[in-house]
N, C-alpha and C positions, 0 to 999 in steps of 0.2 A: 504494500500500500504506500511504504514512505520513503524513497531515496536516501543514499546514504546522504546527511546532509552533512556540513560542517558547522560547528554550534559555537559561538561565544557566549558566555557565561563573564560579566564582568561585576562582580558582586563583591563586597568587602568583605561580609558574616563565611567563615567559613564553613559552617555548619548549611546558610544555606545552600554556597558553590556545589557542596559537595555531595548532599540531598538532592538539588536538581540534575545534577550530574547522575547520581543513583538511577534516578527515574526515569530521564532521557535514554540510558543505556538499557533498565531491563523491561521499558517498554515499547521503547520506538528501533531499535539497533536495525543497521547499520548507523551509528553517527560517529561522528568526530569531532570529538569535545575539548576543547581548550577553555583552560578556565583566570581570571586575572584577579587582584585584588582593586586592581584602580583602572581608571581609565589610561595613566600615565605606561601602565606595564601593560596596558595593550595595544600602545598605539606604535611600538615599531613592528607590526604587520603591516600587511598589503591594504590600499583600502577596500577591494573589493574579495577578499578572499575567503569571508566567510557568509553563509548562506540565512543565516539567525543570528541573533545577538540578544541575552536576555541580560537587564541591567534594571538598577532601581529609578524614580523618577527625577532626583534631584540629579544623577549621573545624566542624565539622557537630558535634561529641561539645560543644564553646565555645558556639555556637550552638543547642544541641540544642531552645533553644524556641521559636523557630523551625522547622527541619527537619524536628523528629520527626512535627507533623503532618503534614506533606509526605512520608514517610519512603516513599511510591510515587511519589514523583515525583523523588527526590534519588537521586544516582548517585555515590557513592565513589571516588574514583581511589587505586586503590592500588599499592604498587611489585610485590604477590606478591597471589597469589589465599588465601595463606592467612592474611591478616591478618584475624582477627575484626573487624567490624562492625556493630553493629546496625540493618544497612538491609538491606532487598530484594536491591539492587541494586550490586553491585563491579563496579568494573572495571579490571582488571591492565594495566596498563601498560607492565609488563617482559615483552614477548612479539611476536609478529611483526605485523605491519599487517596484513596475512587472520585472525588471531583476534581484533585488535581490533574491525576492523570487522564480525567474526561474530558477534563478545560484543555491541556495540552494536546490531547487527539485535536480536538477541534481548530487549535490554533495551527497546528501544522497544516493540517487542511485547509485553513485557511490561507494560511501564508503560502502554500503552492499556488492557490489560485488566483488571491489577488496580485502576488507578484508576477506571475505569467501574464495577468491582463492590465496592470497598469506601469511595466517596465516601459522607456522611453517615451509617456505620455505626460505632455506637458498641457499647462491651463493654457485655452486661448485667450485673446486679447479680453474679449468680451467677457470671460468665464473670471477673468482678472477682475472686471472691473465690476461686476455680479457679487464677488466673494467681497469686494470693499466696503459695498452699501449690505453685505448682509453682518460684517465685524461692526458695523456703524450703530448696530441694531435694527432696521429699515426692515418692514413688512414687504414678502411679497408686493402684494399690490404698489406698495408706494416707490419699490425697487421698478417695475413694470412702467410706469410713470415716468420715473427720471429717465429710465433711458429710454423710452418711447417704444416696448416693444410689448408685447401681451406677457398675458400672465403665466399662460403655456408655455412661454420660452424662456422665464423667469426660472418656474419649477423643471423644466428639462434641463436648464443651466446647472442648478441646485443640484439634479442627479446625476450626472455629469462630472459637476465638482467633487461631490463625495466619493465618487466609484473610481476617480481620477487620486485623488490622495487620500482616501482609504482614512477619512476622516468624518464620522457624524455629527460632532456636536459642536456647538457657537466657542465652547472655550478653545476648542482644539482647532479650528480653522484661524481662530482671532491667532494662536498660538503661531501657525502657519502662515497665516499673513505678517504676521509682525517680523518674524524671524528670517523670512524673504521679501522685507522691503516695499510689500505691497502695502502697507501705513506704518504711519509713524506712533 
């Protein structure tokens, strides 16, 4: 079902490195797991060399440019499912080893898929400037409006944006705007 993948693991706890390291091997194998304390000891690899990358949020938010292009490939470890993120991809921690490893089926799954469908797509001009009035806070409608086009190609914009950076929610796009320049 899973390709051998190659996995970074950049977590300080060693207890967690080592537990997800556990998990990934006796239940996803073939992988190939490297694991770092910091972001510092993992940055004399390649940039594109590994296939995942699971790290905590203040690493990733520190890091973000780095990450955020990778943001279907990077996996958040968080203590509670409801910590805002601006990735795809969380993963709770504080919960039982059968939803871990069910959350993890799923995010590998995931992450073959959306990274096969959103490799080398970029937002267009219009989907740029869509995503500006939506960080502004700007309702459909009143987005439809300013740029003079319907409402229909407002919400196609919207799905579009999100299936392009594998991003659902207002924090996480504002996150993505902000950190590529699209506002201040």
């Amino acid at each position: 079902m899973f390709y051998s993948k190659k996995i970074a693991i950049i977590l300080p706890d060693a207890l967690q490195r080592i537990g997800l390291r556990s998990l990934l091997t006796d239940y996803f194998s073939p992988v190939e797991i490297s694991h770092f304390v910091s972001f510092a000891s993992f940055q004399p690899f390649e940039k594109d060399y590994f296939d995942l990358y699971f790290t905590l949020p203040d690493i990733l938010v520190i890091h973000s440019d780095y990450f955020l292009p990778k943001r279907n490939q990077t996996i958040c470890i968080v203590n509670n499912g409801n910590e805002s993120v601006p990735m795809p991809s969380v993963l709770p921690v504080n919960t039982s080893q059968e939803e871990i490893v069910e959350r993890l089926r799923t995010i590998l799954r995931e992450t073959d898929i959306s990274y096969a469908q959103t490799k080398g797509k970029e937002l267009s001009a219009r989907e740029k400037d869509v995503l500006r009035l939506i960080v502004k806070g700007m309702i459909n409608k009143d987005i439809a409006d300013k740029l003079y086009i319907s409402l229909n190609t407002v919400l196609t914009h919207r799905k579009n944006i999100t299936a392009k950076l594998g991003i659902k929610t207002i924090p996480g796009l504002t996150f993505y705007a902000i950190t590529n320049g699209l506002i201040t």
